[in-house]
TORKOL-4160 file (C-alpha; in steps of 0.2 Angstrom, whole numbers, padded with zeros to 4 digits, m for minus):
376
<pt num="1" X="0000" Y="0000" Z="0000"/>
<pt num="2" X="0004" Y="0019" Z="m0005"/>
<pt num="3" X="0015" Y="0025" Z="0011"/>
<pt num="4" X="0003" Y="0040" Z="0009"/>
<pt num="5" X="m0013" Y="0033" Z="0011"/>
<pt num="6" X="m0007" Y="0022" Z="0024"/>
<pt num="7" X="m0004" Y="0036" Z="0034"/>
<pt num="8" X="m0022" Y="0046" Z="0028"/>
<pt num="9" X="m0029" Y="0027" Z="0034"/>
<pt num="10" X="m0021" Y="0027" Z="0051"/>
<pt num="11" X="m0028" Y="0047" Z="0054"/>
<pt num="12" X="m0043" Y="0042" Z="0052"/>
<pt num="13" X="m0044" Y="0028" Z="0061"/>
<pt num="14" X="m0039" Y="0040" Z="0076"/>
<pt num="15" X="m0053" Y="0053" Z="0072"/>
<pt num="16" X="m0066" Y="0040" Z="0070"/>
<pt num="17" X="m0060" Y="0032" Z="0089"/>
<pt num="18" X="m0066" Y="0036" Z="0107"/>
<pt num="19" X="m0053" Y="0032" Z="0114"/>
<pt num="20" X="m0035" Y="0035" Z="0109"/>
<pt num="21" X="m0014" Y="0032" Z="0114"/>
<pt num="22" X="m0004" Y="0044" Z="0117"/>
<pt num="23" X="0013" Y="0041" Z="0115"/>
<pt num="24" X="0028" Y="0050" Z="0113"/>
<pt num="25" X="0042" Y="0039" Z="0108"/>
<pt num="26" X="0045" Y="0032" Z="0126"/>
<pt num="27" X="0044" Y="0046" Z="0137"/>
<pt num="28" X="0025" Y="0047" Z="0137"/>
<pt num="29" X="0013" Y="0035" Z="0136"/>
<pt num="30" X="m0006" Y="0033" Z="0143"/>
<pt num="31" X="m0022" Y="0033" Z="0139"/>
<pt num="32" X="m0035" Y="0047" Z="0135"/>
<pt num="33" X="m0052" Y="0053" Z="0128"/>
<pt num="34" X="m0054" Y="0061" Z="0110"/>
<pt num="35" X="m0056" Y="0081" Z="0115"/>
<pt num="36" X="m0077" Y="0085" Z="0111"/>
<pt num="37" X="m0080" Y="0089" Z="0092"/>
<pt num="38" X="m0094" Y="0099" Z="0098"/>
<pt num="39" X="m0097" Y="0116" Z="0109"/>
<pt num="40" X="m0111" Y="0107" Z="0125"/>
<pt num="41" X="m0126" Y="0116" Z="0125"/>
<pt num="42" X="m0137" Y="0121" Z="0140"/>
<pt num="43" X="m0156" Y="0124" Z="0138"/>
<pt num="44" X="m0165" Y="0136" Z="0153"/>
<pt num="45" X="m0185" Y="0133" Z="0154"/>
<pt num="46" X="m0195" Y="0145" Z="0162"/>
<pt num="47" X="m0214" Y="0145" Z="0163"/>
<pt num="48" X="m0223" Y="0160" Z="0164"/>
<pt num="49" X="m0234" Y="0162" Z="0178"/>
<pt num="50" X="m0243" Y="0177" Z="0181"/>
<pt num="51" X="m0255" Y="0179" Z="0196"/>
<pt num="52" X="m0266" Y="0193" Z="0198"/>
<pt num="53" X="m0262" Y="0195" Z="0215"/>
<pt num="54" X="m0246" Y="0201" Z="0224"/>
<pt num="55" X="m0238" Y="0202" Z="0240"/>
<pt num="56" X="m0223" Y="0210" Z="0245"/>
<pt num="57" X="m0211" Y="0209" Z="0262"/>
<pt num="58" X="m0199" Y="0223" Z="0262"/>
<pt num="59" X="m0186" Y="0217" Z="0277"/>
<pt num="60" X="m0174" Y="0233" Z="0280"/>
<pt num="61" X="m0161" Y="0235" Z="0292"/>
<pt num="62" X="m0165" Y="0246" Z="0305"/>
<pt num="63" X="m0148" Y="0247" Z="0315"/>
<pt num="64" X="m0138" Y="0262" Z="0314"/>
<pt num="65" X="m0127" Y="0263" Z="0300"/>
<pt num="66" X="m0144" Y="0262" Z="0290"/>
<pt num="67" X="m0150" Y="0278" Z="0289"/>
<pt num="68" X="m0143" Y="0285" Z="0272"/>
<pt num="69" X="m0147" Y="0267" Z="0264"/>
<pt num="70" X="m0166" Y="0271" Z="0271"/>
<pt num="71" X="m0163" Y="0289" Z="0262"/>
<pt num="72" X="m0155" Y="0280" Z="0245"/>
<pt num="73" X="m0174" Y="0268" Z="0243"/>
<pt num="74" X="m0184" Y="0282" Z="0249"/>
<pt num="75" X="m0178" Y="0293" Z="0236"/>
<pt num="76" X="m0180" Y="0280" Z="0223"/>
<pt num="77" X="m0194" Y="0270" Z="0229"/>
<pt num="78" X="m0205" Y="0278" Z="0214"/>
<pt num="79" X="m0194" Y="0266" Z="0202"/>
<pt num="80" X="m0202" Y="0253" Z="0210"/>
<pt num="81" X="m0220" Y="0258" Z="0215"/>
<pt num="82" X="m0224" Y="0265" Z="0199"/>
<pt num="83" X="m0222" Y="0247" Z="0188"/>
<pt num="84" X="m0232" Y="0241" Z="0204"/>
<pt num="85" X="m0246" Y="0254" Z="0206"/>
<pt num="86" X="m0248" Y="0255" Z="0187"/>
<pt num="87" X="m0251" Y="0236" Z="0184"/>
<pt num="88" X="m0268" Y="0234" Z="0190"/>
<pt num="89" X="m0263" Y="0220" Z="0200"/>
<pt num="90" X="m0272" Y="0218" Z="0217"/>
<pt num="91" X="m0256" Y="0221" Z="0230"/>
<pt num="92" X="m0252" Y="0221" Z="0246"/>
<pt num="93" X="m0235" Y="0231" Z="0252"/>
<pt num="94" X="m0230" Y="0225" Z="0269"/>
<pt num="95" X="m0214" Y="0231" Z="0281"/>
<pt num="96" X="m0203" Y="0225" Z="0294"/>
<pt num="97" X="m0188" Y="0226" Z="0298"/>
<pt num="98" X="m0172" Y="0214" Z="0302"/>
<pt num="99" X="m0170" Y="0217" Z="0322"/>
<pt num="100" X="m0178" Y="0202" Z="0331"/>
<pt num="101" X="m0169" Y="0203" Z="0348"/>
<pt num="102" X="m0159" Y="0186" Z="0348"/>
<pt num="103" X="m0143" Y="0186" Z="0361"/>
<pt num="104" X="m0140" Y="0168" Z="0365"/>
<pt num="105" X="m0140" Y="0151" Z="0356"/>
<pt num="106" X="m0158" Y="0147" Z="0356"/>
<pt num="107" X="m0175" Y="0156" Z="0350"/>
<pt num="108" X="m0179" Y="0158" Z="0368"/>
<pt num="109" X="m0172" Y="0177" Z="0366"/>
<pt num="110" X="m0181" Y="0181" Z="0349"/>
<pt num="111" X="m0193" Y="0194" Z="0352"/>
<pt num="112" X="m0213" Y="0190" Z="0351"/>
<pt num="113" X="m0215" Y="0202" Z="0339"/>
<pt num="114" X="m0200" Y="0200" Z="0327"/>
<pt num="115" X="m0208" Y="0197" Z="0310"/>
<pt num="116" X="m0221" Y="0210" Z="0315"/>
<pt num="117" X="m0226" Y="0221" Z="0300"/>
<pt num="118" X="m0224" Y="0238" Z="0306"/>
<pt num="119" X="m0240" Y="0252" Z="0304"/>
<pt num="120" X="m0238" Y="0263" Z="0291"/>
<pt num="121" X="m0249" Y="0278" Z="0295"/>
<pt num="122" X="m0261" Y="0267" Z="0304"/>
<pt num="123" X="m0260" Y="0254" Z="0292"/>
<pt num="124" X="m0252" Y="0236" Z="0294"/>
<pt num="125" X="m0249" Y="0235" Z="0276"/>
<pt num="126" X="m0254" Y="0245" Z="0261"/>
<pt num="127" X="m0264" Y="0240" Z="0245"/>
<pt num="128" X="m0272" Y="0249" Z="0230"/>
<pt num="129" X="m0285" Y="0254" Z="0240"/>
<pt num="130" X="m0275" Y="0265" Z="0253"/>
<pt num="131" X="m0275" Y="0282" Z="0252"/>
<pt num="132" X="m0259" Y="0292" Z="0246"/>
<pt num="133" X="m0252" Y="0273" Z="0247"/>
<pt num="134" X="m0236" Y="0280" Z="0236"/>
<pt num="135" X="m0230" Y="0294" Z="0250"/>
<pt num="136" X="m0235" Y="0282" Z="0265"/>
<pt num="137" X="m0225" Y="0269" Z="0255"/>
<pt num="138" X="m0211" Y="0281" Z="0255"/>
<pt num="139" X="m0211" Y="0286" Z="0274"/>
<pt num="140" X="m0212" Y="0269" Z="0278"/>
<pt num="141" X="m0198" Y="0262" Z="0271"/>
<pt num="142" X="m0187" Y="0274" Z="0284"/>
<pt num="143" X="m0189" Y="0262" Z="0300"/>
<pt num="144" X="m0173" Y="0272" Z="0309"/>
<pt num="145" X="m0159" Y="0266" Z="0317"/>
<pt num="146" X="m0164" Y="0261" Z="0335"/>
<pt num="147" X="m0162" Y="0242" Z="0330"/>
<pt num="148" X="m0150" Y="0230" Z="0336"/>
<pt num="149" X="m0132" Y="0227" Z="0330"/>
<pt num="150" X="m0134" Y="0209" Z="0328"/>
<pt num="151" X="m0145" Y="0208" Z="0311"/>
<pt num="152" X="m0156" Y="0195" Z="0307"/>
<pt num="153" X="m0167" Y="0197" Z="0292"/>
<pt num="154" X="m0170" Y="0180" Z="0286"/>
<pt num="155" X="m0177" Y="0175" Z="0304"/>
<pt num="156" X="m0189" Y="0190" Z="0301"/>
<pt num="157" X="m0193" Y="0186" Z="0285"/>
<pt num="158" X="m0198" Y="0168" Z="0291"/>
<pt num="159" X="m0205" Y="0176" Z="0305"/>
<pt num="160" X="m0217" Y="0190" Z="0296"/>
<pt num="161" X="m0223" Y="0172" Z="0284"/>
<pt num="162" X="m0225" Y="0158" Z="0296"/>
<pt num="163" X="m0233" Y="0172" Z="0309"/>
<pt num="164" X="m0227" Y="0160" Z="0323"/>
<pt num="165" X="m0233" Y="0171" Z="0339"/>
<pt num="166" X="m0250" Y="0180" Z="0343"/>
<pt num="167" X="m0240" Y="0196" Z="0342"/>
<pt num="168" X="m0237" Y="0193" Z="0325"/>
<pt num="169" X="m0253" Y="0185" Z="0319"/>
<pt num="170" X="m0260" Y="0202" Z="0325"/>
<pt num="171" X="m0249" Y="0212" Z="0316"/>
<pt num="172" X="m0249" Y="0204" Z="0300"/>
<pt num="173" X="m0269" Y="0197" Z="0300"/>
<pt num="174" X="m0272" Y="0197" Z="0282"/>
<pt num="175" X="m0256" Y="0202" Z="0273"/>
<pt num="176" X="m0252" Y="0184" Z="0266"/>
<pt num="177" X="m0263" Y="0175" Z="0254"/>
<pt num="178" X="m0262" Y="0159" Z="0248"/>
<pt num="179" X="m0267" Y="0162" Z="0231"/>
<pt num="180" X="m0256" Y="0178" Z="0229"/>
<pt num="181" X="m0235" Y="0179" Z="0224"/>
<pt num="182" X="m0223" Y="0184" Z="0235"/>
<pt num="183" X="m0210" Y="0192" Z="0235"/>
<pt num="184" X="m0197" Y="0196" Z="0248"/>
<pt num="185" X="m0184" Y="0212" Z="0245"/>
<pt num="186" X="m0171" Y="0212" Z="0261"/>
<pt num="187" X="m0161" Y="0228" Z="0263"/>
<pt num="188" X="m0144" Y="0226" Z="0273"/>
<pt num="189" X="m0127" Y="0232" Z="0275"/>
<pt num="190" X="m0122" Y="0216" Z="0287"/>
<pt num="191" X="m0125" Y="0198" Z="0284"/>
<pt num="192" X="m0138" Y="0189" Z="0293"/>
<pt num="193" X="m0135" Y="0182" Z="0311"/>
<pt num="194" X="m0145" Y="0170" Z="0314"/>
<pt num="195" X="m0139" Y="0154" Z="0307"/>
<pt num="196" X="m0139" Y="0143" Z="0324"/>
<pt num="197" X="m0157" Y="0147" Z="0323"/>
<pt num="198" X="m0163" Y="0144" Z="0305"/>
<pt num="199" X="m0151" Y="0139" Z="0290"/>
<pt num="200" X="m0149" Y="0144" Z="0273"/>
<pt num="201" X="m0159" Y="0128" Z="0266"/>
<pt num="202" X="m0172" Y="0127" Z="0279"/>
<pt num="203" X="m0177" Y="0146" Z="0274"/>
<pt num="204" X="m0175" Y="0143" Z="0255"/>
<pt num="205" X="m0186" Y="0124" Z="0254"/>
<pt num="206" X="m0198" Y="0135" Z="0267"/>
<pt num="207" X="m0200" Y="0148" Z="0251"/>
<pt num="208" X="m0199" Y="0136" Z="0239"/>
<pt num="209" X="m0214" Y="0124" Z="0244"/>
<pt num="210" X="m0225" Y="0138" Z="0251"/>
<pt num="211" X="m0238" Y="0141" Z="0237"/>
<pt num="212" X="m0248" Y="0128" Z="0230"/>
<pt num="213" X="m0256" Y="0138" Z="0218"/>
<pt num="214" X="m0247" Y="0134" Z="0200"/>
<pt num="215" X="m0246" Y="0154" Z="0194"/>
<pt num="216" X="m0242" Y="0159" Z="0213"/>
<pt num="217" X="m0222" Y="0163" Z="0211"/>
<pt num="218" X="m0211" Y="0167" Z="0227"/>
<pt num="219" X="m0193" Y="0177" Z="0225"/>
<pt num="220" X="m0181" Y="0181" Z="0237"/>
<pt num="221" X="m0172" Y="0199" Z="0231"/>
<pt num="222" X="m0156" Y="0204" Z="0242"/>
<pt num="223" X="m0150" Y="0222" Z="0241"/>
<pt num="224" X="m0132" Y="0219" Z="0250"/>
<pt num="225" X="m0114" Y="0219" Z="0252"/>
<pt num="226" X="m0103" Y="0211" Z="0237"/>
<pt num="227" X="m0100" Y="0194" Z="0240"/>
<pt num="228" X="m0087" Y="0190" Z="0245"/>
<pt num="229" X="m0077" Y="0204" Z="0255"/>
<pt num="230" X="m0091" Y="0217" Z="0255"/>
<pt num="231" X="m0089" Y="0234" Z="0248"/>
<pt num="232" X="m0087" Y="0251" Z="0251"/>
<pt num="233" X="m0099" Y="0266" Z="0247"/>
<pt num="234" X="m0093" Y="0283" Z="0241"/>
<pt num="235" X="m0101" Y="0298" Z="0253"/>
<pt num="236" X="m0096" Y="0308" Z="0236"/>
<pt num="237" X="m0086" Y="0321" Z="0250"/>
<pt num="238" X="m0102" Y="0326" Z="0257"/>
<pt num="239" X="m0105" Y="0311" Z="0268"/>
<pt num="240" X="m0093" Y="0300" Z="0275"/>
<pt num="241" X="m0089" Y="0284" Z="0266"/>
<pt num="242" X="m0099" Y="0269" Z="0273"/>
<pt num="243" X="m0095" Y="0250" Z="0271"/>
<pt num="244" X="m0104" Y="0234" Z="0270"/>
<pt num="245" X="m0101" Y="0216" Z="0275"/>
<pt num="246" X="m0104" Y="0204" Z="0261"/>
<pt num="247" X="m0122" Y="0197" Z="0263"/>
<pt num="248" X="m0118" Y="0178" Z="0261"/>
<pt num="249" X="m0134" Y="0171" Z="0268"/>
<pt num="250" X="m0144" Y="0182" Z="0258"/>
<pt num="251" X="m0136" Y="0180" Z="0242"/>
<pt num="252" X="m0138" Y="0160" Z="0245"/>
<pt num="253" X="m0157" Y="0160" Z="0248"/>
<pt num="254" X="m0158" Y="0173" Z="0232"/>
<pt num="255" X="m0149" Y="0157" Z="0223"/>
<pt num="256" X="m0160" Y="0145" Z="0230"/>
<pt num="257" X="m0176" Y="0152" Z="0228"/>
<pt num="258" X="m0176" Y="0165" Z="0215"/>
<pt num="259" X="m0175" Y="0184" Z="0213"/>
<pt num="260" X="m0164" Y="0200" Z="0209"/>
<pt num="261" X="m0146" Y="0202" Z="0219"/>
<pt num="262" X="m0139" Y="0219" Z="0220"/>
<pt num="263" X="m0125" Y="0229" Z="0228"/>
<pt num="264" X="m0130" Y="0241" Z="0241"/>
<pt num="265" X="m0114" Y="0252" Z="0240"/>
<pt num="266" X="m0122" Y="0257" Z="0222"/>
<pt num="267" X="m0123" Y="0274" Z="0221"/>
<pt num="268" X="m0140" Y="0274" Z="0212"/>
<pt num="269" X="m0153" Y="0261" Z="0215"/>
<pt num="270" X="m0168" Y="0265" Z="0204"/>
<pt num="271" X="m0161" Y="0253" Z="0191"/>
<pt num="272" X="m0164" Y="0237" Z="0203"/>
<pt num="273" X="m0180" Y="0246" Z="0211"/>
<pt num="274" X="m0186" Y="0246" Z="0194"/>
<pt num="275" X="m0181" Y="0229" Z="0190"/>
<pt num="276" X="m0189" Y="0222" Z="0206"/>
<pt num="277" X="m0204" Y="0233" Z="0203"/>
<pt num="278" X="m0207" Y="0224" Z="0186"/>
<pt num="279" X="m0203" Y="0208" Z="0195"/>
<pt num="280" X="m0217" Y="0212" Z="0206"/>
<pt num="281" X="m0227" Y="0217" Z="0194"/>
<pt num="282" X="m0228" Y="0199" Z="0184"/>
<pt num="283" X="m0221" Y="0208" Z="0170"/>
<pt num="284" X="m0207" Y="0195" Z="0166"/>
<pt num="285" X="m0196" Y="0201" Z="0153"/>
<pt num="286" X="m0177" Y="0199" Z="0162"/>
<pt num="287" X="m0172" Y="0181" Z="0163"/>
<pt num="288" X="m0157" Y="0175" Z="0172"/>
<pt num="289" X="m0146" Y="0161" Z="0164"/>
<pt num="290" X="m0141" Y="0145" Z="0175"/>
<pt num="291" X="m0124" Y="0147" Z="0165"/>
<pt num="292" X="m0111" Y="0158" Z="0155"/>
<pt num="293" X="m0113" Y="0157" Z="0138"/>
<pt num="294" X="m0102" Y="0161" Z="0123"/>
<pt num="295" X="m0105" Y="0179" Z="0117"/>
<pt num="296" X="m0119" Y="0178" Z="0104"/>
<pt num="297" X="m0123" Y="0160" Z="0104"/>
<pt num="298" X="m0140" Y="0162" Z="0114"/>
<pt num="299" X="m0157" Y="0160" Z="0107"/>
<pt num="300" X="m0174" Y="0162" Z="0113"/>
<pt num="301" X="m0189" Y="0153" Z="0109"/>
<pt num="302" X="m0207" Y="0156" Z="0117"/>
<pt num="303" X="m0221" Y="0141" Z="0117"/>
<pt num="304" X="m0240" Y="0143" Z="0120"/>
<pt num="305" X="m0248" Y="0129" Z="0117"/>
<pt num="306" X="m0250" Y="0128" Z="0097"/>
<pt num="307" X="m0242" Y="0147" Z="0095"/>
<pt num="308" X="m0223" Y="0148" Z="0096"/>
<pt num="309" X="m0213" Y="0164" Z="0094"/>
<pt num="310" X="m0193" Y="0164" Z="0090"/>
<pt num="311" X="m0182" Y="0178" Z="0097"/>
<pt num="312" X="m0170" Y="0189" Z="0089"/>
<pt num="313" X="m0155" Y="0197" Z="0098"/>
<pt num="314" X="m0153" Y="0214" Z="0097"/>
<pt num="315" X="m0146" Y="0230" Z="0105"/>
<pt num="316" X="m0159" Y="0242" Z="0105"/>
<pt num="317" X="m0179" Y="0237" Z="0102"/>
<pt num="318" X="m0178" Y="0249" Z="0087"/>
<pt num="319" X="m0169" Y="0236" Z="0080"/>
<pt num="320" X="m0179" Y="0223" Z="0081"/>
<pt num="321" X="m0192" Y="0226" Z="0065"/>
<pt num="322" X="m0178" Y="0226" Z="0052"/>
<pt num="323" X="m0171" Y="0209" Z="0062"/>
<pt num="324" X="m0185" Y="0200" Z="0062"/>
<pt num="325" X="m0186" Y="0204" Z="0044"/>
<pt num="326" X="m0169" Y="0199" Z="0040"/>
<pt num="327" X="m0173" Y="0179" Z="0047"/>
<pt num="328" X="m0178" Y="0164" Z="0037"/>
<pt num="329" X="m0192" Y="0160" Z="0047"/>
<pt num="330" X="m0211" Y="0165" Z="0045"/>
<pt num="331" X="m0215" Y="0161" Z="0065"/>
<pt num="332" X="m0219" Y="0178" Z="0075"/>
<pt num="333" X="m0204" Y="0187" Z="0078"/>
<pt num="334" X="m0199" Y="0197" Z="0095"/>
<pt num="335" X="m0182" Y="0206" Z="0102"/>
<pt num="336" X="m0170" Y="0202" Z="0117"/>
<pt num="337" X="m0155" Y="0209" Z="0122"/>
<pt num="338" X="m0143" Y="0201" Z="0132"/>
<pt num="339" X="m0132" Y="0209" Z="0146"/>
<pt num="340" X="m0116" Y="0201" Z="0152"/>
<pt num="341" X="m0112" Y="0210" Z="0167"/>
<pt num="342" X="m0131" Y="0201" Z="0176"/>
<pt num="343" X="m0132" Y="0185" Z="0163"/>
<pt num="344" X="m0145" Y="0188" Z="0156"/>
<pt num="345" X="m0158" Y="0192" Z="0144"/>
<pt num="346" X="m0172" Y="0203" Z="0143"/>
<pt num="347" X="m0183" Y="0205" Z="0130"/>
<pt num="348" X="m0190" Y="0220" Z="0122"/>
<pt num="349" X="m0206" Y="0226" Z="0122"/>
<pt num="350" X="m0212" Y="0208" Z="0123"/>
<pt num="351" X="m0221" Y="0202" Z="0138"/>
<pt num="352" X="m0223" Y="0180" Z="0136"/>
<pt num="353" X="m0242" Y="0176" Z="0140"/>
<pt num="354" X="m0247" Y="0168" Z="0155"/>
<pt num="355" X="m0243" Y="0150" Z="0155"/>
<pt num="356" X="m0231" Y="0150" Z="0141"/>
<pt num="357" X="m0214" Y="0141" Z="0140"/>
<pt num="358" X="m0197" Y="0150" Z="0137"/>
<pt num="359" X="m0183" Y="0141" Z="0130"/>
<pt num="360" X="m0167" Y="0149" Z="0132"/>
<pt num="361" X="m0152" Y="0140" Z="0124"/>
<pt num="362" X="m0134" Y="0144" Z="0122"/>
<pt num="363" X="m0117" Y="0137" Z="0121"/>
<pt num="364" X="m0108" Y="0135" Z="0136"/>
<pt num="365" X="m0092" Y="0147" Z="0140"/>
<pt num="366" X="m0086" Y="0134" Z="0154"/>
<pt num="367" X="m0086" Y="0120" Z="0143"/>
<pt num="368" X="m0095" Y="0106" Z="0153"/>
<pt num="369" X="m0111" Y="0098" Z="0148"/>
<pt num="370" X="m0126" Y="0102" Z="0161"/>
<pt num="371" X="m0143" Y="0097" Z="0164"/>
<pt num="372" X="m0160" Y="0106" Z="0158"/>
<pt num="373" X="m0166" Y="0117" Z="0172"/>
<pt num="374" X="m0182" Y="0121" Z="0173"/>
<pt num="375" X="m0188" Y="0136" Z="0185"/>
<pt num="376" X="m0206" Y="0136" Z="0190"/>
């Protein structure tokens, strides 16, 4: 046989193998795997549930390096409140705050009333039937700075749900229903403190399996220091510099669960207010990816029983009409713009319907083959 295609033989005997020897003329030799042909893939599924009814459980920290973080969501609160207010849902806005009086190893030093929603104006909580609910809204959200140093915010979100004393079933009568989302918002410069009384899985399968009703969604949204080593926030030389702890135990449940993470040494908050506010809202058009993905390789694609609509990625949504144009494919056409500093995509002008599937697929920066992940 031709030398040659002896040699264009043995080649491709090695492409077409599994397995492979490598040897390099003595010094070297072993066994390995064939490198992958083929870039894995990773799909996200995300149903779309929207429920008509809406709860939300602001938990902010009321010790006292809080007062200019108080001032910061005060100022911007109308980034949130106005996708709320606006949406016609049937809300409730309810407030408490992260002091709940622990001091030892047990709960027998948790306060009766940690949990407790605190009055706003009269009211224990606020809905779309509240008088000037926008500026009570506002007012409330500054709870002062008489708390406790030793922050606990996940006990007094558990707390303010499970209503576990009288004092709290009084305070929050009629805030939480079952056929309603939730979604929790914590504020804090500090990390929670009260691990030897409630871990980071016990609160997040609490979350996870509290609603029964298939549109009713729960999210856990932190706004806290960078994980890890905290992080500093710029007085801008009229205030003094202020630091956070990195809120771990926050950021975990916000894995676990669902929701928005954000620094709280940002200078300005209305982007994340306003994010959170749509989140609330039901109105979900930013979806987070599970993974990395290589830059322009993911896609979109949006399923509703017979009807099905294929996304197009895009910068800007005045871009989307002459994109959709531009494709070989006659199914309805929408926009999405992803954003690599959060990982994720939003998409434009587009809201999916209630009930719908999204398929988000993309090739994997890391490398590694994972499984579907599908977030209810």
């Amino acid at each position: 046989m031709n030398r040659s295609l002896s040699l264009l033989a043995l080649l491709g005997l090695l492409v077409g193998c599994q397995e492979y020897t490598i040897q390099d003329f003595g010094r070297y030799t072993g066994r390995g795997e064939a490198p992958p042909l083929q870039t894995p893939t990773k799909t996200d599924v995300v149903r779309q549930t929207l429920s008509r009814k809406v709860d939300v459980l602001w938990v902010i920290d009321n010790s006292g390096s809080m007062l200019e973080e108080q001032d910061e969501l005060s100022l911007n609160l109308p980034a949130f409140s106005d996708q709320l207010f606006s949406s016609g849902l049937d809300w409730h806005i309810g407030i408490t705050t992260v002091e709940a009086g622990i001091g030892g190893t047990d709960d027998t030093n948790v306060a009766a009333d940690a949990g407790a929603l605190v009055p706003m104006a009269g009211y224990r909580y606020l809905t779309k039937d509240v008088p000037r609910a926008a500026e009570l809204f506002s007012l409330g959200v500054r709870v002062g700075a008489n708390g406790q140093s030793e922050e606990t915010g996940l006990l007094a979100a558990f707390r303010a749900i499970a209503q576990p004393t009288a004092r709290v079933q009084q305070a929050n009568a009629g805030f939480l229903r079952e056929d309603a989302s939730l979604h929790i918002i914590v504020i804090s410069d500090e990390d929670d403190r009260a691990g030897h009384l409630l871990s980071v899985n016990e609160v997040a399968s609490f979350l996870q399996n509290l609603k029964t009703d298939e549109f009713a969604t729960v999210t856990f949204n932190a706004i806290v220091g960078d994980d890890p080593g905290g992080c500093t926030r710029s007085g801008g030389g009229l205030l003094p510099d202020s630091s956070a702890e990195a809120g771990t135990r926050y950021l975990e449940v916000t894995q676990l669960v669902g929701g928005i993470d954000w620094s709280i040494c940002t200078q300005d908050w209305s982007e994340v207010l306003a994010a959170i506010g749509l989140q609330a809202a039901q109105l979900k058009e930013e979806y987070f990816l599970t993974e990395v993905p290589v830059p322009g390789s993911v896609s979109i694609r949006v399923k509703d029983g017979d009807d099905g609509w294929l996304g197009v990625e895009v910068q800007d949504l005045s871009e989307v009409d002459a994109a959709c144009e531009a494709r070989d494919s006659d199914a309805p056409c929408f926009g999405f713009r992803y954003d690599p500093t959060r990982n994720s995509a939003t998409l434009l002008g587009w809201v999916p319907p209630q009930g719908s599937i999204v398929r988000i697929t993309y090739e994997l920066l890391s490398g590694q083959q994972a499984e579907e992940v599908v977030e209810e």
